[in-house]
Structure formats: C-alpha cells, structure tokens
C-alpha positions in Angstrom: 7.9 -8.9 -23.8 7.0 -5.8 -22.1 8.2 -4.8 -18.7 5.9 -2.3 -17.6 3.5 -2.8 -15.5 1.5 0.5 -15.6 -1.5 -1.4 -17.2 -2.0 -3.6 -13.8 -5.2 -3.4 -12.0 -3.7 -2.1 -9.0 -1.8 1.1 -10.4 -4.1 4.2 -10.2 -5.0 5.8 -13.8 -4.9 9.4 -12.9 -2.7 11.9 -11.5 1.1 12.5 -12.6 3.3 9.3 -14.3 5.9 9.3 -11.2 2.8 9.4 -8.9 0.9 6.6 -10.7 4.3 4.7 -10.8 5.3 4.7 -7.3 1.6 3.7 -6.1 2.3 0.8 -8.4 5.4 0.2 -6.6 3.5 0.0 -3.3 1.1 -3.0 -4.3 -1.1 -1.9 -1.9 -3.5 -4.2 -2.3 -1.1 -6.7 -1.7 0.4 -4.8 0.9 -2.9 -4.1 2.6 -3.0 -8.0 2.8 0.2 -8.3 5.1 -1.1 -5.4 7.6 -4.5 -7.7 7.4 -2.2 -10.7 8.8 -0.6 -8.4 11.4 -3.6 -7.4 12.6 -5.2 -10.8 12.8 -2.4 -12.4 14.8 -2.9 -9.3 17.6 -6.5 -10.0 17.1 -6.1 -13.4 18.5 -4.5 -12.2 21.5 -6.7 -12.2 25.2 -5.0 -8.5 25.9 -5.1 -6.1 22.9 -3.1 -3.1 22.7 -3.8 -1.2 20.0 -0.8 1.2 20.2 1.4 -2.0 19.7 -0.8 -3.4 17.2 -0.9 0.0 15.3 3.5 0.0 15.5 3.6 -3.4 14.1 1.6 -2.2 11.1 3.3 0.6 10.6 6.8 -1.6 10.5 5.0 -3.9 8.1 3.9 -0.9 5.9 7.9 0.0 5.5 9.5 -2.8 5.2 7.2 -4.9 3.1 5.0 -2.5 1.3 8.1 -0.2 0.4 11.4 -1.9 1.0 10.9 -5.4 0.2 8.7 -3.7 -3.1 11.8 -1.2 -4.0 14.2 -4.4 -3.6 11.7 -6.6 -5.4 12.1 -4.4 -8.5 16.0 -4.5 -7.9 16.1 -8.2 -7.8 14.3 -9.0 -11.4 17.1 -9.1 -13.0 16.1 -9.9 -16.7 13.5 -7.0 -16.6 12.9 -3.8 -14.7 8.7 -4.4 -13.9 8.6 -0.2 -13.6 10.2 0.5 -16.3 12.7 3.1 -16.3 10.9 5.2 -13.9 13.4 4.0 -11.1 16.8 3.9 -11.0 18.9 1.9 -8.8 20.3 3.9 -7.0 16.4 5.6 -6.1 15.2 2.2 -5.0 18.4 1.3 -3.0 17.6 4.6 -1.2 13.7 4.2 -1.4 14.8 0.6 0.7 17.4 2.1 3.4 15.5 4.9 4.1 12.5 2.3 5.3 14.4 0.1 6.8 16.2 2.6 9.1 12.8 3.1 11.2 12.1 -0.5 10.9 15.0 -1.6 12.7 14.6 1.1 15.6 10.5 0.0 16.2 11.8 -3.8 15.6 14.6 -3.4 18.5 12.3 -1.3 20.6 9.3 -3.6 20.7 12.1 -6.9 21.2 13.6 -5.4 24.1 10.8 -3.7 25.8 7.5 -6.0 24.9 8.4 -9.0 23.3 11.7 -10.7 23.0 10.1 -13.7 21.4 10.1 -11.3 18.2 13.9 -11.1 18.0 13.7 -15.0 15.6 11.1 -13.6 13.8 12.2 -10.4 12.7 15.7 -12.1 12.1 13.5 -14.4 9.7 11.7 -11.1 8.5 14.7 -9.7 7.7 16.3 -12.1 6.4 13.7 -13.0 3.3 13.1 -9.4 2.5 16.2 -10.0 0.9 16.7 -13.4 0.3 13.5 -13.3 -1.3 12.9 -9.8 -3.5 17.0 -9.7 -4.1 16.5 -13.6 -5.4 19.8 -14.6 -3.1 21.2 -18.5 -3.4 20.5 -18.7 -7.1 17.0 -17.6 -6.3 15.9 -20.6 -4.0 14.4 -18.7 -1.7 12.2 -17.0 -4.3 9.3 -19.6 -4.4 5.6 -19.3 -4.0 6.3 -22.0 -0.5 8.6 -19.4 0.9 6.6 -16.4 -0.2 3.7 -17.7 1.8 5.6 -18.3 4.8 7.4 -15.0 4.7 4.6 -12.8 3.8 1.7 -14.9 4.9 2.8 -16.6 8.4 5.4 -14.3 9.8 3.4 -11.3 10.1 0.6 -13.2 11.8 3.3 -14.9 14.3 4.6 -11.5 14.2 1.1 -9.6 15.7 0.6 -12.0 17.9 4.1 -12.4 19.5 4.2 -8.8 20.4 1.1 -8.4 22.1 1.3 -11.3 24.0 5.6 -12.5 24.1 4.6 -16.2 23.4 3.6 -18.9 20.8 0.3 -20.6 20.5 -1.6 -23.4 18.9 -4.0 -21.0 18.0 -1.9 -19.6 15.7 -0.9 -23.0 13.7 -4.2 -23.5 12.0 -4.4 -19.3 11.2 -0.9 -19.6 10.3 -1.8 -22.3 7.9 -4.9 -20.4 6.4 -2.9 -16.7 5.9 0.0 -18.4 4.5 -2.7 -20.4 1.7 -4.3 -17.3 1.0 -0.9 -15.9 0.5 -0.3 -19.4 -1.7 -3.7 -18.1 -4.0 -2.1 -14.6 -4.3 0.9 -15.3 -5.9 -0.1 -18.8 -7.8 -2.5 -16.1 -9.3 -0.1 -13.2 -9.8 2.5 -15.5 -11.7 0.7 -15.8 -14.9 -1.4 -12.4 -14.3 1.7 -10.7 -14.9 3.4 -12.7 -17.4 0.3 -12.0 -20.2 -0.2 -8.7 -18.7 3.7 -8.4 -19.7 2.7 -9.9 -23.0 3.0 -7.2 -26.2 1.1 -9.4 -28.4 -2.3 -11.1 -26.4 -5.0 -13.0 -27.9 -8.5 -13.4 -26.5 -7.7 -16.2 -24.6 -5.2 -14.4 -22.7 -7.4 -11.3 -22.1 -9.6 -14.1 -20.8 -7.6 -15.6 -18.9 -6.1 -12.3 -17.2 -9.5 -11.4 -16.3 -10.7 -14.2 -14.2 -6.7 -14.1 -12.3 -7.7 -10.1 -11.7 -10.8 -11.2 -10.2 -9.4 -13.7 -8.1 -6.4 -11.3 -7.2 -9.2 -8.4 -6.3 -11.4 -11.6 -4.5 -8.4 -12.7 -2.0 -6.7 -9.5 -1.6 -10.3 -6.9 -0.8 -11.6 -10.5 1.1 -8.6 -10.5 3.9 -8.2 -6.8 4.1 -12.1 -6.6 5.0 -11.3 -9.5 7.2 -8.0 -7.8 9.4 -10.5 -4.3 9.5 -13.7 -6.7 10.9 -11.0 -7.8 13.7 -9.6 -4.9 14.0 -12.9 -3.3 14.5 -13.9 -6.1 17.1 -11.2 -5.5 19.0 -11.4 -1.6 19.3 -14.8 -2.4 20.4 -16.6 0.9 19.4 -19.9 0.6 21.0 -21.6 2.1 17.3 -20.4 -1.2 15.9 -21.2 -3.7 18.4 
C-alpha cells in the first residue's frame, strides 16, 4: 500500500512538490464545502451581515481547512497520507498556529454577537480533535459523526451568529448538509483506499472514476450552491 496521495484529483499538478503538497493538505474542495454550509446557515437568516458571515468563514477556513487537515494527517496512525513531506512537529505547528486566531474570532463573536455559539464551538472544538486525532479508540471517527461535525455544525454555526438563536428552519437544512456530507466521505473511503493501491486493476481504475466524479458532483454542486446564496444575499443589483 501506498501512502501518498499526490495522485488525488484534488492536488494541483504544477508548481513546486511542497507547494503541490500543502494544497493537497488543504482539501479545498472539501473545505470549500464547509464555508458552503457556513454560508447557507447565515443565508437563512431574516438580517444578513455579511461582515459576520465573512468572520465565520474565515474561522472555518483555519480550523477545518488547515488545522483539523494538519491534525488529520497526524492522527492516521498506520500511514502518513502526505508522505514524508510533513513532519510532526510542522503539522503540530501548521495546527496551533490556526487555531490561535480561531479562538480569539470564536470568543469575540460569543461574547459580543452570539452567545448561543459558545455549545457549538465547544462541540467544534471538541471533534476537530476527537475526530482527525481518532481519540476514544477512534469512536468518534465515523462517517455519522463526520457528517454532524463537518456537515451540521457549520450550518448551526452561520446561522447562530447572525441571528443568537435556533430554528426549525435549520433541522431539515441541517439534515440535507450533514447527507451531503454523508455522500462525501461514503465516497472518499474507498476513493482513497484504491487510489492508495500500488497494484490496481481495471476495475479499480473503474471504480475510482465514477467515486471522483461523484466527489467533484457533491463537492463543485454545494460550493456553487453557498456562492448562489451568498450572491442573493449581497443582493448586487447586476445579479438580480
């Protein structure tokens, strides 16, 4: 079994090997999903701010696109997924230096705006290490709590802060980010396990190909999506 990921859809093919390495690190797409959720839960809110809405993304950006990625790759224990392009030590600083912003903005926003946030980024917090560092033997390291984590929270998340309360709007589009967060990594499991693969017959090349395309579908699908809302809610007049 290889470990290295360099081959994934996702990492760009040009430009230096640390460059290309640490984009791959990033799972943007992925990670663009996430922002998508933040932005669809302040999206659903009567009073938009966009300054708020633009904070919360940029939290989200830090701590799930970098740290929780730079603890994810800390956490696979029986393989390093970059390689040897990263050592410890790099991620473990790649993470604290993140999360150092992230917890100012987080306290900020809970005391000024939104106190309702404080459970939810203690629940935040709490998975992105739980989950990527595969704490308790690893049982929070599920597809069920990766679509709660990185599905629902962020949407609870966008909308909590623009508005300090809870909603039954939000249940059934808490319910459809956290199943299209389900697709993402049912699809992802086996995606990377051939793609890990050394030896891969044409089945597997097969089968890789149609969990790209549904990886590309669900992940390019709720990014256009968040940006649609996003757009709404801006209302530019060229757009309306």
């Amino acid at each position: 079994m290889s470990a290295d990921r360099r081959q994934e859809w996702f990492v760009p093919s040009f430009g230096p090997l640390k460059f290309r390495v640490f984009i791959g690190l990033l799972f943007l797409p992925y990670t663009g999903m996430v922002l998508a959720y933040t932005v669809i839960g302040a999206a659903l809110a009567n009073n938009f701010d966009k300054g708020l809405a633009g904070g919360l993304i940029a939290i989200h950006f830090l701590a799930l696109g970098i740290a929780a990625h730079a603890l994810d790759a800390l956490g696979s224990h029986a393989i390093k997924p970059w390689g040897v392009h990263f050592q410890p030590a790099q991620l473990w600083a790649l993470a604290i230096i993140s999360l150092i912003p992230v917890t100012a903005m987080g306290i900020f926003y809970a005391v000024n705006f939104a106190p309702l946030l404080w459970p939810i980024g203690l629940l935040e917090f709490f998975f992105l290490f739980a989950y990527n560092l595969e704490w308790f033997n690893g049982r929070f390291h599920s597809d069920g709590w990766f679509a709660f984590s990185w599905g629902v929270l962020p949407l609870f998340a966008g909308y909590v802060l623009q508005t300090n309360r809870f909603s039954l709007i939000l249940l059934p589009m808490a319910l459809a980010t956290g199943l299209f967060s389900l697709v993402e990594i049912t699809a992802s499991r086996p995606y990377k396990a051939i793609k890990r693969s050394v030896e891969k017959s044409q089945s597997d090349e097969q089968r890789a190909m149609v969990y790209e395309r549904i990886l590309k579908s669900i992940s390019l699908g709720v990014i256009l999506l968040g940006v649609s809302l996003l757009l709404l809610r801006l209302r530019w007049p060229s757009l309306l």
